[in-house]
C-alpha positions as CSV (number, residue, x, y, z in Angstrom):
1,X,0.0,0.0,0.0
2,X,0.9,3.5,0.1
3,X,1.4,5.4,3.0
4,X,3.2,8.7,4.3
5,X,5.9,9.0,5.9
6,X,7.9,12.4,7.3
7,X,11.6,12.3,7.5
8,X,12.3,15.6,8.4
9,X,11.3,19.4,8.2
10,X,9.6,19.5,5.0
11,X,10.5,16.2,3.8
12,X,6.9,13.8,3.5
13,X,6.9,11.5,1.3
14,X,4.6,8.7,0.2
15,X,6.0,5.7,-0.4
16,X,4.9,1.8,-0.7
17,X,4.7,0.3,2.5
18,X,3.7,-3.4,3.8
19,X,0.0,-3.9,3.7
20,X,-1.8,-4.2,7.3
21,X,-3.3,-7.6,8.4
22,X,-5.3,-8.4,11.4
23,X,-2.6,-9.2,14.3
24,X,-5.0,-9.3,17.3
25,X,-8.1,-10.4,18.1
26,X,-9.6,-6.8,18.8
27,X,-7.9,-5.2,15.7
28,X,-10.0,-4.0,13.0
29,X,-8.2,-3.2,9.0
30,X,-9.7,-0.2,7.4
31,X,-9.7,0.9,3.8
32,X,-9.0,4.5,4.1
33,X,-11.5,6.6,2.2
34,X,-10.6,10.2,3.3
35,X,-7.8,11.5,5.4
36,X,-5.8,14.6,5.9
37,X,-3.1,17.5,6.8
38,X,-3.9,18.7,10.6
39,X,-2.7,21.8,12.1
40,X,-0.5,19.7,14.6
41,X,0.8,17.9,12.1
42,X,2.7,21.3,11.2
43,X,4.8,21.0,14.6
44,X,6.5,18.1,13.1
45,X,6.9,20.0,9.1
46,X,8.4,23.3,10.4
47,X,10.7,21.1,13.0
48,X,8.8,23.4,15.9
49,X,8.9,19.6,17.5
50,X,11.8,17.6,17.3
51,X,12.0,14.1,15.3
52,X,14.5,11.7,16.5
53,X,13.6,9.4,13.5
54,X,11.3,9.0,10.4
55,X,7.5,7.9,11.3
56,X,4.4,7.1,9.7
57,X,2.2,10.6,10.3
58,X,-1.5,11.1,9.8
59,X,-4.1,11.0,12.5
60,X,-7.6,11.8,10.6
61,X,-9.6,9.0,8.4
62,X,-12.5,7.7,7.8
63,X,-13.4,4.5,5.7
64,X,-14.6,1.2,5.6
65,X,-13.8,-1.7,7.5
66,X,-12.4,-4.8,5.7
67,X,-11.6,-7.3,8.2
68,X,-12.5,-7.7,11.6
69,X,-11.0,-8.9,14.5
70,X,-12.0,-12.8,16.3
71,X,-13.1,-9.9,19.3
72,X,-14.3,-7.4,17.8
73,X,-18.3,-7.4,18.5
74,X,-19.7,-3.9,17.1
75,X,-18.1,-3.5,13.8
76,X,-18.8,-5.6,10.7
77,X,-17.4,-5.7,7.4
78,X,-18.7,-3.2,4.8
79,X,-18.8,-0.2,8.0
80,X,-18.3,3.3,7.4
81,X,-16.2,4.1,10.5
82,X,-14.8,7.3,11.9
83,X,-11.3,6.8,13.6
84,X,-10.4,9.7,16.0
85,X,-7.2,10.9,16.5
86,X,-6.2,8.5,19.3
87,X,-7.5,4.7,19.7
88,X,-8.6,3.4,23.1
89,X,-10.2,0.6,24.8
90,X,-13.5,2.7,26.0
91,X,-13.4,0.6,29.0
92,X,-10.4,1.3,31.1
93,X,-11.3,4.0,34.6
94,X,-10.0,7.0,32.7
95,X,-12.4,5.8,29.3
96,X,-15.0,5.6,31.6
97,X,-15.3,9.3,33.1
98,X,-15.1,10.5,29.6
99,X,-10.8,10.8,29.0
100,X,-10.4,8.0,26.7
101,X,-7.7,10.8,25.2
102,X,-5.9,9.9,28.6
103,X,-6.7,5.7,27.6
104,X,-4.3,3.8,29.5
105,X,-4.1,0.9,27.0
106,X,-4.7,3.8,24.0
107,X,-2.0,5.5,22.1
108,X,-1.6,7.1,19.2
109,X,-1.5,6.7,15.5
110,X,2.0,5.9,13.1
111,X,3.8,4.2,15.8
112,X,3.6,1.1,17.8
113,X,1.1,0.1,20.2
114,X,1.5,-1.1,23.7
115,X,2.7,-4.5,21.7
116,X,5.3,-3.1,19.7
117,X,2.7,-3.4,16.5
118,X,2.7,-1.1,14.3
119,X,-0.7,1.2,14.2
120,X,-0.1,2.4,10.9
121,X,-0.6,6.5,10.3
122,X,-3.8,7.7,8.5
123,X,-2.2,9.2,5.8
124,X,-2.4,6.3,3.8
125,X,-4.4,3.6,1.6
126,X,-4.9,1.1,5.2
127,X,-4.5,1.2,8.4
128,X,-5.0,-1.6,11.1
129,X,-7.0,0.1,14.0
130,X,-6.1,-1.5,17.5
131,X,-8.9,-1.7,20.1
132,X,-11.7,-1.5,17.4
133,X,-14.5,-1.3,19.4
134,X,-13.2,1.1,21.6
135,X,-12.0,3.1,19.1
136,X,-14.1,3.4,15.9
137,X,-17.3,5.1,15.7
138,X,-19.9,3.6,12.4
139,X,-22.2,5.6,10.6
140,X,-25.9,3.9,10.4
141,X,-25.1,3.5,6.7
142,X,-22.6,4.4,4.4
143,X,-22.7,8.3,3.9
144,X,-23.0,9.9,0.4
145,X,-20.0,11.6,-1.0
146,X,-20.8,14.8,0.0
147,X,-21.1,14.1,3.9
148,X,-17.2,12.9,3.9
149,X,-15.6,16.2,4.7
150,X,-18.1,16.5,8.2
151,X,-17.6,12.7,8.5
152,X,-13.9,13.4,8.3
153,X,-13.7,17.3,10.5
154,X,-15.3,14.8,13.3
155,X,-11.7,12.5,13.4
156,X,-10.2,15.4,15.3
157,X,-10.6,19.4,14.5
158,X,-14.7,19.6,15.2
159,X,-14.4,17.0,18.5
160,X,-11.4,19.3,19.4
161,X,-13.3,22.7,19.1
162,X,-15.9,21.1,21.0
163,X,-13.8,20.0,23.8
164,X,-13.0,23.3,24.0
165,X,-16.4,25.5,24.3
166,X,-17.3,22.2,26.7
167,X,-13.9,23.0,28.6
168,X,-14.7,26.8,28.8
169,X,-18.0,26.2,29.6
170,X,-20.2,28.1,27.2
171,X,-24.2,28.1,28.1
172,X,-27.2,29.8,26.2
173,X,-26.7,33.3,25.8
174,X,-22.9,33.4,26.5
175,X,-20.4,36.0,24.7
176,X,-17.7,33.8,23.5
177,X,-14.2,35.1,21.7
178,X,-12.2,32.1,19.8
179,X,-8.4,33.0,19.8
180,X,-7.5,31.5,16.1
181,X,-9.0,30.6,13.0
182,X,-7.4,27.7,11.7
183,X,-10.2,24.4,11.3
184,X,-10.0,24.1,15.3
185,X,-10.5,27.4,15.7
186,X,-13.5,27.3,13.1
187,X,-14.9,24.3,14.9
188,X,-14.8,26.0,18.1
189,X,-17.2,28.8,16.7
190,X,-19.7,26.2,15.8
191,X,-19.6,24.9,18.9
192,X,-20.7,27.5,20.6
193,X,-23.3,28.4,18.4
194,X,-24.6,24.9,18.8
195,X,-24.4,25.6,22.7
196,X,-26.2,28.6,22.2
197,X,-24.4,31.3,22.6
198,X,-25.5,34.6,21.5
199,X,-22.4,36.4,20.9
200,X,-19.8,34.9,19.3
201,X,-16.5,36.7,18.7
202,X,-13.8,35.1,15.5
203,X,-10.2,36.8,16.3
204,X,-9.2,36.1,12.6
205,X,-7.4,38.5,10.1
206,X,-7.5,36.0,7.2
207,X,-11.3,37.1,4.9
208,X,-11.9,33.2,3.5
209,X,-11.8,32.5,7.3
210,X,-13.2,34.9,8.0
211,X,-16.5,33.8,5.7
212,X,-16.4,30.4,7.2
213,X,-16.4,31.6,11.2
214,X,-19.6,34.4,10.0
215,X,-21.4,31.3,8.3
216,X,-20.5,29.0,11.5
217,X,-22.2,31.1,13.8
218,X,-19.5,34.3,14.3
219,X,-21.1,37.5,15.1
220,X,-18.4,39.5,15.1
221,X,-14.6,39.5,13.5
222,X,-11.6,41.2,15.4
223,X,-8.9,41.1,13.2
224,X,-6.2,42.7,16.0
225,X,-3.8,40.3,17.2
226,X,-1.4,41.2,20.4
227,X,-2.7,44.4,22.8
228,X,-4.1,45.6,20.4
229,X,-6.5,42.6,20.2
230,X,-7.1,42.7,24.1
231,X,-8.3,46.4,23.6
232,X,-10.6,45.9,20.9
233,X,-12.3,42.8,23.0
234,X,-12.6,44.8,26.0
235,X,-14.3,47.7,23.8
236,X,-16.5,44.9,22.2
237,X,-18.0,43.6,25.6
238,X,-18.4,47.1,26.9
239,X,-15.2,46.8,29.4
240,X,-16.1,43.4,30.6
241,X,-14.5,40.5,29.1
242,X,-15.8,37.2,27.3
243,X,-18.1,34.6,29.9
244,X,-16.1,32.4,27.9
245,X,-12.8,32.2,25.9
246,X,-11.7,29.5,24.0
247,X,-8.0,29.4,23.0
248,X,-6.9,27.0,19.7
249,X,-3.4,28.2,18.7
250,X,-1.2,27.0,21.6
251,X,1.5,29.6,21.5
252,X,2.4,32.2,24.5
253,X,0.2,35.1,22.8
254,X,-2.5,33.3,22.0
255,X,-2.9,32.0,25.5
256,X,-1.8,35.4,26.9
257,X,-4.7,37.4,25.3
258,X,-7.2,34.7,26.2
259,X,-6.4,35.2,29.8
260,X,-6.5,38.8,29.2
261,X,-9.8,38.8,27.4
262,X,-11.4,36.7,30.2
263,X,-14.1,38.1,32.1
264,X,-13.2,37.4,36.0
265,X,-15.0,34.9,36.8
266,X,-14.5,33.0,33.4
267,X,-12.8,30.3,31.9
268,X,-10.7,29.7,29.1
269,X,-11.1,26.1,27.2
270,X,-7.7,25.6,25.5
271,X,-6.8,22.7,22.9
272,X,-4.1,24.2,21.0
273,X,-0.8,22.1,21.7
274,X,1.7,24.2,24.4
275,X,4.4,25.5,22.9
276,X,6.5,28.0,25.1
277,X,3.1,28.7,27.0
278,X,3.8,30.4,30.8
279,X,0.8,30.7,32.7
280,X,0.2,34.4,34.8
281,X,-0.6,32.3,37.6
282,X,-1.0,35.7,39.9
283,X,-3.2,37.3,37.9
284,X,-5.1,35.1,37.4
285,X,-5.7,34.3,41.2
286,X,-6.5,38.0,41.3
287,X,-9.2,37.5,38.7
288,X,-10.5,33.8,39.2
289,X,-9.7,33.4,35.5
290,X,-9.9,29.5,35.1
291,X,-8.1,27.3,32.8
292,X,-9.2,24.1,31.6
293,X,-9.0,21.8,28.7
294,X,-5.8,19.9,26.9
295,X,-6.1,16.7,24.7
296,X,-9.6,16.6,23.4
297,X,-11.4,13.1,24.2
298,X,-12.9,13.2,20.5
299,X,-14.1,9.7,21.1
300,X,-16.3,10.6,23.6
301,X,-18.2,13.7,21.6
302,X,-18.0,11.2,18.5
303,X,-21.4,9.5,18.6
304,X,-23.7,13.1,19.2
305,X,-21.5,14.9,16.6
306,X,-22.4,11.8,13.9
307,X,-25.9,12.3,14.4
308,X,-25.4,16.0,13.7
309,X,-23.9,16.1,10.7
310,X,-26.1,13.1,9.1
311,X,-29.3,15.3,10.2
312,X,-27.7,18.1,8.7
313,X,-27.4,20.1,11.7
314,X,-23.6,20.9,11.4
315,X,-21.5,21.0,8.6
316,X,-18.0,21.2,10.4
317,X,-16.8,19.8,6.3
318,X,-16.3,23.8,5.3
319,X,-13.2,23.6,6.8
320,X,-11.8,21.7,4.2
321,X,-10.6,23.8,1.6
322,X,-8.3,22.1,-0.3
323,X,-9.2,18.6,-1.9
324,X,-6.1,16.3,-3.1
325,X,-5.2,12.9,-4.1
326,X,-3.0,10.8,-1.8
327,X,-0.5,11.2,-4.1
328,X,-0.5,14.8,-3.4
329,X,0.2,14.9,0.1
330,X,3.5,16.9,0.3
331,X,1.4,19.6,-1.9
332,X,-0.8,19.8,1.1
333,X,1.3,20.4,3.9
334,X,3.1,22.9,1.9
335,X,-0.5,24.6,1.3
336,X,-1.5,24.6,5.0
337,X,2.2,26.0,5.7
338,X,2.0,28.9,3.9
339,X,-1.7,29.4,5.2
340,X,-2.8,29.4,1.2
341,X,-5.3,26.4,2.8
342,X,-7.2,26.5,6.0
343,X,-7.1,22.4,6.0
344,X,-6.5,19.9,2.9
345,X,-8.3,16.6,2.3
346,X,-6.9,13.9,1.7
347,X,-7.9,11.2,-0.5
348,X,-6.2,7.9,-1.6
């Protein structure tokens, strides 16, 4: 099969690689039918996170399942399954109060499992899914072409925008701000609007995302980044602050102005991976600004979301911008790079 593979900074390449076959009892194999290029992924192609050696990447698909484990009781062949961006057992204490992100027999995918078998990265034509039950979510019947991009959003970026406005706790009537505007970012806005929030504020300075956050549910567009962000926000909200703030870019100023932006009394839900991020514990205190969030159980919002987009209640697929072959993949980290995509599909 074919499969991707990063080597280095800028260096993802697909290449043939040994087809997956069942190797325990609770494994499921998939036929990938539509993967792609997520904003973490990035980390690894700038060399923001270090890679001691070459692994299989990819962490989004969807498809249908070809082979089933002797274990495996709620899958059949011929499923449309979801696969979210970890796999766990759905069973284990953690699982149970709703972390399977935190799984302890879970992990994640492109490397080995708690056996030393490879879970093969979702960039790619196959991938054998450890703990199958646990892990895959099926659709009630297999989705017309133009659901897949919803199907796909729900893998990771629309269960991670979720987590979240869940994290931040948005209610009915809330004024939420959403520090970024790449697809977690995006996601996050429809969140809230789901939730019910009546004032929904997109920090974004890019129009096409722009478009997408005002059809998600965005009310308002601040396109200040920095102080001069915080000030607009505060003039926004009348000198109060958001009830709510949810943070998806992960870096030191994103998290800063979140804090900053905060109401006291509020939270802020963050998602977006840490990277040189120092809380300012003190003021905080001062303030009774919260913090919550971190890896997003996407298993655990998996089954609701479903149901949403096949009643046509979300469309979390407008994210996708950029539609490519397999093939194509190195074309579509290079897009999301220079921001000249907001997310690329992939498709083998």
């Amino acid at each position: 099969m074919k499969a991707t593979t990063i080597y280095a900074a800028r260096d993802v390449r697909l290449e043939n690689q040994p087809d997956p076959t069942i190797q325990k009892p609770t494994d499921a194999l998939v036929k990938v039918v539509a993967a792609c290029v997520c904003g973490s992924d990035l980390w690894y192609y700038r060399g923001d996170n270090p890679l001691a050696e070459p692994f299989r990447i990819g962490h989004e698909f969807v498809g249908i399942v070809q082979e089933i484990g002797s274990a495996v009781r709620s899958l059949h062949k011929g499923d449309f399954v979801i696969a979210p961006f970890m796999y766990s057992d759905n069973t284990c204490p953690n699982c149970r109060v709703g972390i399977q992100s935190a799984c302890s027999a879970g992990g994640f995918w492109g490397g080995p499992d708690r056996d030393g078998l490879l879970a093969d990265g979702g960039q790619g034509e196959y991938v054998r899914v450890p703990l199958a039950d646990g892990t895959l979510v099926a659709t009630r019947e297999t989705p017309d072409d133009a659901m897949i991009p919803s199907l796909l959003a729900l893998s990771d970026v629309m269960g991670t925008g979720w987590h979240a406005a869940m994290a931040a706790g948005v209610q009915e009537g809330d004024t939420v701000v959403v520090v970024g505007d790449g697809a977690v970012g995006l996601s996050g806005i429809l969140a809230a609007s789901r939730m019910g929030a009546e004032r929904i504020v997109a920090m974004s300075r890019h129009e096409q995302r722009q478009r997408i956050a005002r059809s998600f549910g965005a009310t308002d567009v601040i396109a200040e980044r920095g102080e001069a962000g915080e000030a607009a926000i505060v003039e926004l909200t009348g000198g109060v602050g958001a009830d709510a703030v949810l943070e998806c870019v992960g870096t030191s100023q994103s998290m800063t102005t979140a804090i900053e932006i905060a109401r006291p009394g509020a939270t802020v839900g963050y998602v977006g991976v840490p990277h040189g991020v120092e809380l300012p514990v003190r003021s905080m205190f001062s303030r009774n600004v919260g913090v919550a969030g971190g890896v997003a159980p996407v298993r655990q919002y998996l089954p609701a979301l479903r149901d949403d987009v096949l009643s046509g209640a979300i469309n979390p697929g407008l994210v996708f911008d950029l539609d490519l072959p397999l093939d194509k993949v190195a074309e579509g980290y290079a897009a999301m790079d220079e921001r000249r995509a907001i997310k690329a599909m992939l498709r083998p």
